[in-house]
C-alpha positions in Angstrom: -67.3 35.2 140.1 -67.6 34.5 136.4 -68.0 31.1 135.3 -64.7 29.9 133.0 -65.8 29.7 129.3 -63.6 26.3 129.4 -62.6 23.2 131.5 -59.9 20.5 132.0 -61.6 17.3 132.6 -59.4 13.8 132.7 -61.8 11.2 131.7 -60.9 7.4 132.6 -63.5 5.1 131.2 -66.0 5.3 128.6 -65.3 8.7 127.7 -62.0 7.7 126.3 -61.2 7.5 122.9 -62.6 4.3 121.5 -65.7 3.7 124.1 -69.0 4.3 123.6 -69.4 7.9 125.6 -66.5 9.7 123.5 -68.8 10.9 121.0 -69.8 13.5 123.8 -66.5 14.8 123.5 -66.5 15.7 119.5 -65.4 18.8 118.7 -63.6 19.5 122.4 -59.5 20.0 122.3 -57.4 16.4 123.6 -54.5 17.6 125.6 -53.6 13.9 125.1 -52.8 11.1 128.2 -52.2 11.8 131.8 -51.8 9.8 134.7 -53.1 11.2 138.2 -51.1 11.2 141.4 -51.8 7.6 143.4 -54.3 9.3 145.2 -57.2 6.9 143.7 -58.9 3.4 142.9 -61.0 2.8 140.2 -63.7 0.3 140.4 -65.5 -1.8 137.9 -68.8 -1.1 137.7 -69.7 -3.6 134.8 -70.0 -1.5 131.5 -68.4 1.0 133.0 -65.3 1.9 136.0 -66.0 4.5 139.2 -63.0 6.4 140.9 -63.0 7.4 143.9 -60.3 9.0 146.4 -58.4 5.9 148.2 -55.7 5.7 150.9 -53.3 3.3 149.2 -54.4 5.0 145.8 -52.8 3.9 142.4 -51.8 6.4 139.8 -55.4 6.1 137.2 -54.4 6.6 133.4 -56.5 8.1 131.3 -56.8 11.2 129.1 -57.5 15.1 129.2 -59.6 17.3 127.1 -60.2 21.3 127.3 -64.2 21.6 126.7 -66.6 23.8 126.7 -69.2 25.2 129.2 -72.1 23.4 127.0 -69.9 20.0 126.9 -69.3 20.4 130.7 -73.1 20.3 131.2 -73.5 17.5 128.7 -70.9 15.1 130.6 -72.6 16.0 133.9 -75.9 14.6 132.5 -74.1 11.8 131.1 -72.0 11.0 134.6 -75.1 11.2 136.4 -74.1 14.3 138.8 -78.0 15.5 139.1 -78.5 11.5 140.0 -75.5 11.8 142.6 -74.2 8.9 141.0 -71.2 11.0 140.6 -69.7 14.4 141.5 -67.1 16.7 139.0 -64.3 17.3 141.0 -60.7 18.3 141.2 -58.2 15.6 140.7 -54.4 15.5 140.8 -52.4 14.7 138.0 -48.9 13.9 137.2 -46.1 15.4 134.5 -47.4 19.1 132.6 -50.5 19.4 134.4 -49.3 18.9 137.9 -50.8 22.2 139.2 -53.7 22.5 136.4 -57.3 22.9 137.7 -58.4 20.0 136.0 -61.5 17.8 137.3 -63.0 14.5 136.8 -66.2 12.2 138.1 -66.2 10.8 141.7 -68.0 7.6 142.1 -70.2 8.8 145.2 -72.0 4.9 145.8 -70.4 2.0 147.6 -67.4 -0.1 146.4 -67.3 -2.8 148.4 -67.0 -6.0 146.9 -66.6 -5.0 143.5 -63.4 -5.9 141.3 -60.5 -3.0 141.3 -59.6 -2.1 138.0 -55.9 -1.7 139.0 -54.4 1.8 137.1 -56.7 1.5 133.7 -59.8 0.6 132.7 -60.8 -1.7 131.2 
Protein backbone atom coordinates (compact mmCIF):
# COMPACT_ATOMS: atom_id res chain seq x y z
CA UNK A 1 0.00 0.00 0.00
CA UNK A 2 1.31 3.48 -0.82
CA UNK A 3 2.54 5.50 1.79
CA UNK A 4 0.15 8.99 2.26
CA UNK A 5 2.09 11.97 0.87
CA UNK A 6 0.66 13.69 4.19
CA UNK A 7 -0.27 13.25 7.97
CA UNK A 8 -2.43 14.60 10.78
CA UNK A 9 -0.34 14.77 13.87
CA UNK A 10 -1.82 16.51 17.30
CA UNK A 11 1.21 17.69 19.06
CA UNK A 12 0.76 18.46 23.01
CA UNK A 13 4.01 19.77 24.29
CA UNK A 14 6.98 21.34 22.86
CA UNK A 15 5.90 21.11 19.50
CA UNK A 16 3.29 23.60 20.12
CA UNK A 17 3.30 26.95 18.97
CA UNK A 18 5.59 28.96 21.23
CA UNK A 19 8.03 26.01 22.56
CA UNK A 20 11.16 25.23 21.62
CA UNK A 21 10.46 22.04 19.03
CA UNK A 22 7.90 24.14 16.80
CA UNK A 23 10.42 25.26 14.54
CA UNK A 24 10.27 21.55 13.20
CA UNK A 25 6.88 22.27 12.15
CA UNK A 26 7.66 25.54 9.74
CA UNK A 27 6.21 25.39 6.72
CA UNK A 28 3.57 22.39 7.65
CA UNK A 29 -0.43 23.48 7.50
CA UNK A 30 -2.07 24.25 11.46
CA UNK A 31 -5.56 22.83 11.40
CA UNK A 32 -5.59 24.90 14.63
CA UNK A 33 -6.62 23.40 18.52
CA UNK A 34 -8.15 20.12 19.32
CA UNK A 35 -8.83 18.41 22.31
CA UNK A 36 -8.63 14.42 22.36
CA UNK A 37 -11.36 12.10 23.73
CA UNK A 38 -10.41 11.42 27.77
CA UNK A 39 -8.78 8.54 26.75
CA UNK A 40 -5.27 9.90 28.13
CA UNK A 41 -2.76 11.37 30.86
CA UNK A 42 -0.02 13.37 30.18
CA UNK A 43 2.99 13.26 32.37
CA UNK A 44 5.65 15.81 33.11
CA UNK A 45 8.70 14.71 32.10
CA UNK A 46 10.70 17.97 33.16
CA UNK A 47 11.35 20.07 29.91
CA UNK A 48 9.06 18.31 28.35
CA UNK A 49 5.20 16.17 28.98
CA UNK A 50 4.64 12.20 27.86
CA UNK A 51 1.08 10.86 27.02
CA UNK A 52 0.13 7.85 27.34
CA UNK A 53 -3.32 5.82 27.07
CA UNK A 54 -4.97 5.95 30.76
CA UNK A 55 -8.14 4.35 32.15
CA UNK A 56 -9.55 7.36 33.88
CA UNK A 57 -8.04 9.46 30.93
CA UNK A 58 -8.60 13.35 30.67
CA UNK A 59 -9.43 15.10 27.45
CA UNK A 60 -5.27 16.44 26.45
CA UNK A 61 -5.42 19.91 24.55
CA UNK A 62 -3.25 20.65 22.12
CA UNK A 63 -2.98 21.41 18.39
CA UNK A 64 -3.10 19.68 14.82
CA UNK A 65 -1.00 20.15 11.83
CA UNK A 66 -1.19 18.40 8.16
CA UNK A 67 2.72 17.65 7.36
CA UNK A 68 4.60 16.18 5.18
CA UNK A 69 6.24 12.72 4.67
CA UNK A 70 9.82 14.44 5.26
CA UNK A 71 8.37 16.44 8.50
CA UNK A 72 6.91 13.09 9.64
CA UNK A 73 10.40 11.62 9.64
CA UNK A 74 11.83 14.68 11.24
CA UNK A 75 9.40 14.60 14.30
CA UNK A 76 10.10 10.86 14.65
CA UNK A 77 13.83 11.69 15.15
CA UNK A 78 12.91 14.39 17.29
CA UNK A 79 10.30 12.24 19.60
CA UNK A 80 12.79 9.62 19.93
CA UNK A 81 10.68 6.67 18.09
CA UNK A 82 14.10 4.90 16.80
CA UNK A 83 15.11 5.32 20.73
CA UNK A 84 11.54 3.85 21.73
CA UNK A 85 11.23 6.68 23.89
CA UNK A 86 8.12 7.15 22.06
CA UNK A 87 5.80 5.54 19.42
CA UNK A 88 3.49 7.70 16.47
CA UNK A 89 0.26 6.49 16.94
CA UNK A 90 -3.39 6.97 16.47
CA UNK A 91 -5.22 9.11 18.87
CA UNK A 92 -8.80 10.11 19.32
CA UNK A 93 -9.93 13.46 19.09
CA UNK A 94 -12.94 15.47 19.81
CA UNK A 95 -15.26 18.18 17.57
CA UNK A 96 -14.27 18.18 13.31
CA UNK A 97 -11.77 15.51 13.58
CA UNK A 98 -13.63 12.98 15.47
CA UNK A 99 -13.12 10.21 12.88
CA UNK A 100 -9.72 11.70 11.21
CA UNK A 101 -6.70 9.36 11.09
CA UNK A 102 -4.74 11.63 13.03
CA UNK A 103 -1.64 10.36 15.34
CA UNK A 104 0.52 11.58 17.96
CA UNK A 105 3.64 10.39 20.34
CA UNK A 106 3.06 7.69 23.01
CA UNK A 107 5.29 7.95 25.99
CA UNK A 108 6.50 4.11 25.92
CA UNK A 109 8.73 4.52 29.62
CA UNK A 110 7.39 4.36 33.14
CA UNK A 111 5.16 7.02 34.77
CA UNK A 112 5.05 6.30 38.12
CA UNK A 113 5.73 8.89 40.38
CA UNK A 114 5.99 11.59 38.23
CA UNK A 115 3.59 14.84 38.44
CA UNK A 116 0.32 14.59 35.95
CA UNK A 117 0.06 17.52 33.91
CA UNK A 118 -3.78 17.55 34.21
CA UNK A 119 -5.45 18.36 30.46
CA UNK A 120 -2.37 20.80 29.20
CA UNK A 121 1.00 21.16 29.29
CA UNK A 122 2.74 23.05 30.73
Amino acid sequence: MPQPLSQLVFVYGTLKRGYPLHALLQGQLCLGSAVTEPLYRMFDLGSYPGLVEWPEGLAIRGEVYQVDVECLGHLDEAEGVVEKQYARRRISLQGELKNSDVHAWFWLNAVRGLKDCGEQWP
